[in-house]
C-alpha positions as CSV (number, residue, x, y, z in Angstrom):
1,X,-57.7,8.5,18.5
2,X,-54.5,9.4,20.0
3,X,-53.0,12.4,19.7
4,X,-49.3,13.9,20.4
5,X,-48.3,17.5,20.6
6,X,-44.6,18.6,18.4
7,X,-44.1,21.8,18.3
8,X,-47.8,23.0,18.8
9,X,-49.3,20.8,16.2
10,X,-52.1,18.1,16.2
11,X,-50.5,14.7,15.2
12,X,-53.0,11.4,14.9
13,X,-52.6,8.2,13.5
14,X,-53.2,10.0,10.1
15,X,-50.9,12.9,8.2
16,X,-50.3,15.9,9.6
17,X,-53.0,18.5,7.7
18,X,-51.4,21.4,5.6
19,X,-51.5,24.3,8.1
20,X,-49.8,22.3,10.9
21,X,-47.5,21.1,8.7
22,X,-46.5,25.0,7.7
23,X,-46.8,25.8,10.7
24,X,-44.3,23.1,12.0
25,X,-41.7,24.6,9.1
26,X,-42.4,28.3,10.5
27,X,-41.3,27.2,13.7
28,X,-38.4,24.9,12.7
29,X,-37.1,28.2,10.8
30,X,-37.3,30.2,13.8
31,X,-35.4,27.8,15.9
32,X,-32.7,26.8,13.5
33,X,-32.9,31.2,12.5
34,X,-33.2,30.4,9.5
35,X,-34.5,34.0,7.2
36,X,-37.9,33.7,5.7
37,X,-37.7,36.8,3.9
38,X,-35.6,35.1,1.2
39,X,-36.5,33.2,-1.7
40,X,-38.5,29.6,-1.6
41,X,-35.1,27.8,-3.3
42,X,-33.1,29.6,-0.5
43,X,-35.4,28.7,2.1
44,X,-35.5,24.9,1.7
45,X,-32.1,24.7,0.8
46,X,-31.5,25.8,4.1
47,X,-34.5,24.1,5.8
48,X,-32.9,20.8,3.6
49,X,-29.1,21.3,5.2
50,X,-30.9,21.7,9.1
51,X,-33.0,18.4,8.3
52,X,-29.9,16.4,7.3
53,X,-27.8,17.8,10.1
54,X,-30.4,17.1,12.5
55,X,-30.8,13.3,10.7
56,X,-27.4,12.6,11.5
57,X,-27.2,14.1,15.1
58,X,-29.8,11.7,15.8
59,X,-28.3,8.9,14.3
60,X,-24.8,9.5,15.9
61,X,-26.6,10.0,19.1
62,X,-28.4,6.4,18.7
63,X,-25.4,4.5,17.7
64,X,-23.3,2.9,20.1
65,X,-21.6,0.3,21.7
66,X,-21.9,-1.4,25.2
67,X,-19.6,-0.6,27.7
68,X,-18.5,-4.3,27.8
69,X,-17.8,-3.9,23.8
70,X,-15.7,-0.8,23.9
71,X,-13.3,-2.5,26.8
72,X,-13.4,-5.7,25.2
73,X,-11.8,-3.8,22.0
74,X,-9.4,-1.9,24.3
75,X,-8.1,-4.8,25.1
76,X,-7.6,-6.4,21.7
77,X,-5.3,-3.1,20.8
78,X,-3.5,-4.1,23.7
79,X,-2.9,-8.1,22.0
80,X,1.0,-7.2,22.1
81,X,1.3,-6.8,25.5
82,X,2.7,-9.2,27.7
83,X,0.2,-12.4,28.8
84,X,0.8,-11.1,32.7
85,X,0.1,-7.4,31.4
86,X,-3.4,-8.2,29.9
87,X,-4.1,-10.5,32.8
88,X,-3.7,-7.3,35.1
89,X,-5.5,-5.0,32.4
90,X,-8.9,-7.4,32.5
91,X,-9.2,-8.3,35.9
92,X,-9.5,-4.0,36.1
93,X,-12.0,-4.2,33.5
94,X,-13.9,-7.5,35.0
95,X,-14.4,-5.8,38.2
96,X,-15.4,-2.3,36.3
97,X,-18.2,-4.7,34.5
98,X,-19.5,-6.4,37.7
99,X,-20.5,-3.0,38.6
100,X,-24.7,-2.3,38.7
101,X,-25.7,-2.4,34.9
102,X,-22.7,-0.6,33.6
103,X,-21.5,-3.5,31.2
104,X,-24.3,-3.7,29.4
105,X,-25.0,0.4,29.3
106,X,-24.6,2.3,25.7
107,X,-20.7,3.8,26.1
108,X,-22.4,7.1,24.5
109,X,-24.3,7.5,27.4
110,X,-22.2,6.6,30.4
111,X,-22.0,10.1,32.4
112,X,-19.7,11.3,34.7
113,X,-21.5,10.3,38.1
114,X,-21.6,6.7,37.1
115,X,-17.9,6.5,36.4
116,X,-17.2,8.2,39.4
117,X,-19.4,5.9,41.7
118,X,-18.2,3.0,40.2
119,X,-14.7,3.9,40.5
120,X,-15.3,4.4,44.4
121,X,-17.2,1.5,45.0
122,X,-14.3,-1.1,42.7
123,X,-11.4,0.6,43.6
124,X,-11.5,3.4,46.4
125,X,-9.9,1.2,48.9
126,X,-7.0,2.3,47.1
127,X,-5.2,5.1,45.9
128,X,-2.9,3.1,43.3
129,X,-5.8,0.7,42.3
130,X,-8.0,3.7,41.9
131,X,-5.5,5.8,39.9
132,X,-5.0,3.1,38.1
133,X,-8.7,1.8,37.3
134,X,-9.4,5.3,35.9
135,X,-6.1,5.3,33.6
136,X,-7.8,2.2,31.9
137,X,-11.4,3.4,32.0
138,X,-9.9,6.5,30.2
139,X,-8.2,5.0,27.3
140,X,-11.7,2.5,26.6
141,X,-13.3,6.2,26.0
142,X,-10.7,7.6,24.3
143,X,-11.0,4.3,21.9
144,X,-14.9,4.5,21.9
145,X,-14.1,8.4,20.5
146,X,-11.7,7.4,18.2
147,X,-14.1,4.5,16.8
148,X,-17.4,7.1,16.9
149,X,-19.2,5.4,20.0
150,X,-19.0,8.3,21.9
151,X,-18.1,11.7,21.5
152,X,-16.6,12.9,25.2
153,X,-14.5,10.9,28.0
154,X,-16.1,11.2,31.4
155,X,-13.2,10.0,33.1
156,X,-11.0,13.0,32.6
157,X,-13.1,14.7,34.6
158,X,-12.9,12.4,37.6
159,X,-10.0,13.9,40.5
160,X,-7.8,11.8,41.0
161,X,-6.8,10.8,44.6
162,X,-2.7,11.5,45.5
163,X,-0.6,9.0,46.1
164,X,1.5,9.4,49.6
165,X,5.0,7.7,48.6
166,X,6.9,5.9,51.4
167,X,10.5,6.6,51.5
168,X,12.7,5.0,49.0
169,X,15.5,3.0,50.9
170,X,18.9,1.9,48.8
171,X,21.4,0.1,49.7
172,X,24.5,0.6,50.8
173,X,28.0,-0.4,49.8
174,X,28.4,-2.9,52.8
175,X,24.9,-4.3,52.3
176,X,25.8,-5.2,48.8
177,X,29.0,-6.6,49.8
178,X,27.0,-8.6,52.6
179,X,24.6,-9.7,49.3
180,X,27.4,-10.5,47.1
181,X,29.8,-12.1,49.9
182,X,26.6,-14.6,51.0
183,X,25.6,-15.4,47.0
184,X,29.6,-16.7,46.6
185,X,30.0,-18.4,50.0
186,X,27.0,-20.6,49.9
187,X,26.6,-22.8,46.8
188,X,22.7,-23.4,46.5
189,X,22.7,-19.3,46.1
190,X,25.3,-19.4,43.4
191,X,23.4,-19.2,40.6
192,X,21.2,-15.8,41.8
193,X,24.4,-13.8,41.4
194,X,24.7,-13.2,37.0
195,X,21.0,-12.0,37.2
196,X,21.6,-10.3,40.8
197,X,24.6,-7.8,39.0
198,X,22.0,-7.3,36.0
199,X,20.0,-5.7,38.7
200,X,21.8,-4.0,40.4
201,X,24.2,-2.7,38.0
202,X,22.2,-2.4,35.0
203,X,18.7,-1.3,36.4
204,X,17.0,-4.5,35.0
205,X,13.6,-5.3,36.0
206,X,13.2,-8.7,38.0
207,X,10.7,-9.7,35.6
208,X,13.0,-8.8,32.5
209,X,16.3,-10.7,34.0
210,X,14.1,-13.8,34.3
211,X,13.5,-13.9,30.6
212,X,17.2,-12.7,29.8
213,X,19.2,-15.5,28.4
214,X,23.3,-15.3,27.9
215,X,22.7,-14.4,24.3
216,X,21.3,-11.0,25.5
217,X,25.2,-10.2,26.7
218,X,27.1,-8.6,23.9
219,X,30.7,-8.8,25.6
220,X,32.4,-7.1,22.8
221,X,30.3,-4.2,23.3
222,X,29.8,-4.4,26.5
223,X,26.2,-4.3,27.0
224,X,23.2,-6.1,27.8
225,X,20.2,-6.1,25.0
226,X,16.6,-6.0,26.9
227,X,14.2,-7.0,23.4
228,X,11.2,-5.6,23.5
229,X,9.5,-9.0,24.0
230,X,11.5,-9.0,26.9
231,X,10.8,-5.7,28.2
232,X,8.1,-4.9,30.5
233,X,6.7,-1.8,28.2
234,X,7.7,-3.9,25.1
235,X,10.0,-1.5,23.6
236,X,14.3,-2.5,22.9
237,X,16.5,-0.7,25.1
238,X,20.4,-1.5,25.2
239,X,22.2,-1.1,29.2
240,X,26.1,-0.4,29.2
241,X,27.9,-3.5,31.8
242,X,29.2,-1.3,34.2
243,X,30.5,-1.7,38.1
244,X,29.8,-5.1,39.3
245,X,28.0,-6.0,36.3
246,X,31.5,-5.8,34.5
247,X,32.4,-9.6,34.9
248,X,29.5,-11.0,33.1
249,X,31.4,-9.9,29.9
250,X,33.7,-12.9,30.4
251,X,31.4,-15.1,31.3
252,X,31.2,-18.6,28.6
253,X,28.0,-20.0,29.2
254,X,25.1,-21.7,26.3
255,X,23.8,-19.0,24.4
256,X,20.4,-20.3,24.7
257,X,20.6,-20.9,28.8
258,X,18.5,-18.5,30.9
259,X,21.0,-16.4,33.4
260,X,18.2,-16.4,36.2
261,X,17.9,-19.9,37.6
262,X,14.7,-21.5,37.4
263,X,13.7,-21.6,41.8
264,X,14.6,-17.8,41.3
265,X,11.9,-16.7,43.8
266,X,13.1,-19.0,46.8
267,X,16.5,-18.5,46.8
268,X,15.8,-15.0,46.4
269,X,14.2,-14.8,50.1
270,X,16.7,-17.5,51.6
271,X,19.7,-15.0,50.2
272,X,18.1,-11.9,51.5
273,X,17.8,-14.0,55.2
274,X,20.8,-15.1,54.9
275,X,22.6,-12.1,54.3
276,X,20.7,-10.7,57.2
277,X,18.0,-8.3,55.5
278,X,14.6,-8.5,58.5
279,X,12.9,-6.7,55.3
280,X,13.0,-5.6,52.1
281,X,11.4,-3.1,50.2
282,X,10.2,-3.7,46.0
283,X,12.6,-2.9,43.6
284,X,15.5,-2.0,46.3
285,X,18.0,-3.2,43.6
286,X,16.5,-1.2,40.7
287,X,16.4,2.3,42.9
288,X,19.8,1.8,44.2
289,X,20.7,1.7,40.6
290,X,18.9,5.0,39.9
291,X,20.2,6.8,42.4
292,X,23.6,5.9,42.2
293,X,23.6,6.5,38.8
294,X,22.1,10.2,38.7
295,X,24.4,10.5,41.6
296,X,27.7,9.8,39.8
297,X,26.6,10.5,35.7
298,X,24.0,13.4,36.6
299,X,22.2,12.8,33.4
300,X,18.2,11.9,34.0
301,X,17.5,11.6,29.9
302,X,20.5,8.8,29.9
303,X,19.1,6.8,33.3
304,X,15.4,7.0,31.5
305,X,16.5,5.2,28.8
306,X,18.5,2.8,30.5
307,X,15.8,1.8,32.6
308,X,13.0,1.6,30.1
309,X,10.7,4.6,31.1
310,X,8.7,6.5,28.8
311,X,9.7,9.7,30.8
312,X,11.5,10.6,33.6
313,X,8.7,11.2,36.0
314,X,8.3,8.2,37.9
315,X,11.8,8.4,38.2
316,X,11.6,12.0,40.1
317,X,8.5,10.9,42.6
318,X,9.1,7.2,43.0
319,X,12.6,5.8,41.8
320,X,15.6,8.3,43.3
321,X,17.1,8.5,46.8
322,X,20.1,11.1,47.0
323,X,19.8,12.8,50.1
324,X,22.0,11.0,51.9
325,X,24.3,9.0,49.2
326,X,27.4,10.5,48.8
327,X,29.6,10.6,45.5
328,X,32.0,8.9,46.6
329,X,30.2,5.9,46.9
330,X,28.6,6.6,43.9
331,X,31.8,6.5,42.1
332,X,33.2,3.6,44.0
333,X,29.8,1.6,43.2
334,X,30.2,1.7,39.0
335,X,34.4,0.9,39.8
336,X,34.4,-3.0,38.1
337,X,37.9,-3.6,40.7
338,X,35.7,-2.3,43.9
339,X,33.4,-5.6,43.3
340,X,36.3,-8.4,41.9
């Protein structure tokens, strides 16, 4: 007959005999100090509570979800997004799940170490796909403790590598001139130059301009209406026409026509070549705009909100360049008469 050993008793195939089992409740009471001295009601009142807490320790402990589960429902919380937003969110979580068994591990029991080591071995070639990776693993956990599949989130406790930023370059007044003067003297380029003033002199997003349509231009008000289906970060924002951006208030096109052309992406490079640029960095147009405009307005709060941030960190680390731009020019770039 088999036997097993639980807290010093004898247990078969059978019951467990009288004495063990008194025994068993002697040295439950001890370890949950629990007083024997008091009365029997007392006592397995008490001795009642600790059973039922320990009942439902073990079942919280049991029940979870895989870690392929809890990811796939982070990503269904995240249905509003744009379709190129959860493209970039699952191909994170598709390389997290081709790691060793780790899709198909209880969430609950997912530790430190094997968040780490997966990190490393997915993403620790680099820094921004790394920082990145753990953003996402940590919201899955925060969902999976919000839902009860788990009940602490590894990944806050993973360092995160820093990230070295190269130095932010913005143009200057006589490279946009050189921009603007090429767009209006060759007529294939023509049609860059509504959505190329958006950027510039509104801080709109590439992306965003491209889904912009003449509609989006109040010229009454003077402004330029980024929807939140629009957006990047899905929320509204409203961006005053200022500097060059100033014509596109008298502009008559269809409501309904798109102000980026649809070859956007080729005559962007053949402009840039043209207007003699050997290379370019991302979002030159969109951190001229920031700088210029905390250069000339000195108001961070106003140039968050204009360009659609949440907060006005990235701004500070990765968006501004003043150390050489001069107020002058920053005043001369938001003067409409400087670019007619």
């Amino acid at each position: 007959m088999k036997k097993n050993t639980l807290y010093g008793t004898s247990l078969s195939s059978g019951l467990i005999s009288p004495g063990d089992t008194a025994k068993l409740i002697l040295q439950l009471a001890t370890r949950c100090h629990i007083d024997t001295s008091c009365s029997n009601q007392d006592f397995f009142l008490r001795l009642r509570q600790v059973a039922e807490a320990f009942a439902r320790a073990l079942e919280e402990s049991e029940e979870s979800v895989t870690f392929r589960q809890a990811a796939e429902f982070s990503l269904l919380s995240r249905a509003h997004r744009r379709p190129s937003t959860r493209a970039d969110l699952r191909s994170y979580v598709t390389r997290m799940c081709h790691y060793e068994n780790i899709a198909d591990f209880p969430l609950r029991h997912i530790k430190i170490p094997m968040c780490r080591d997966m990190l490393h071995a997915c993403f620790g070639h680099s820094a921004h796909s790394f920082r990145k990776a753990q953003s996402i693993l940590h919201s899955i956990f925060n969902m999976g403790i919000r839902q009860g599949w788990c009940s602490q989130n590894p990944a806050k406790a993973i360092l995160r590598p820093p990230v070295y930023e190269t130095r932010i370059e913005i143009l200057t007044l006589k490279q946009i001139r050189a921009l603007l003067s090429t767009m209006q003297q060759t007529p294939r380029l023509k049609t860059l130059e509504p959505a190329f003033r958006l950027m510039l002199w509104c801080g709109i997003r590439p992306a965003e301009v491209r889904r912009l349509c003449w509609a989006d231009i109040d010229p009454e008000e003077g402004m330029v209406y980024v929807e939140g289906e629009n957006s990047k970060t899905g929320g509204a924002r409203a961006v005053p026409l200022r500097g060059g951006a100033e014509c596109l208030c008298r502009i008559q096109d269809g409501l309904s026509a798109p102000i980026a052309p649809a070859n956007w992406d080729r005559l962007w490079r053949q402009l840039r070549q043209l207007a003699g640029f050997e290379s370019w960095q991302n979002d030159a147009l969109r951190h001229t705009f920031a700088s210029m405009h905390l250069k000339r307005f000195h108001n961070l709060i106003q140039l968050q909100e204009e360009m659609g941030h949440r907060n006005t960190v990235l701004l500070q680390t990765r968006y501004l360049n003043l150390r050489y731009l001069r107020h002058a020019s920053a005043v001369r770039f938001f003067v409409a008469q400087y670019w007619n």
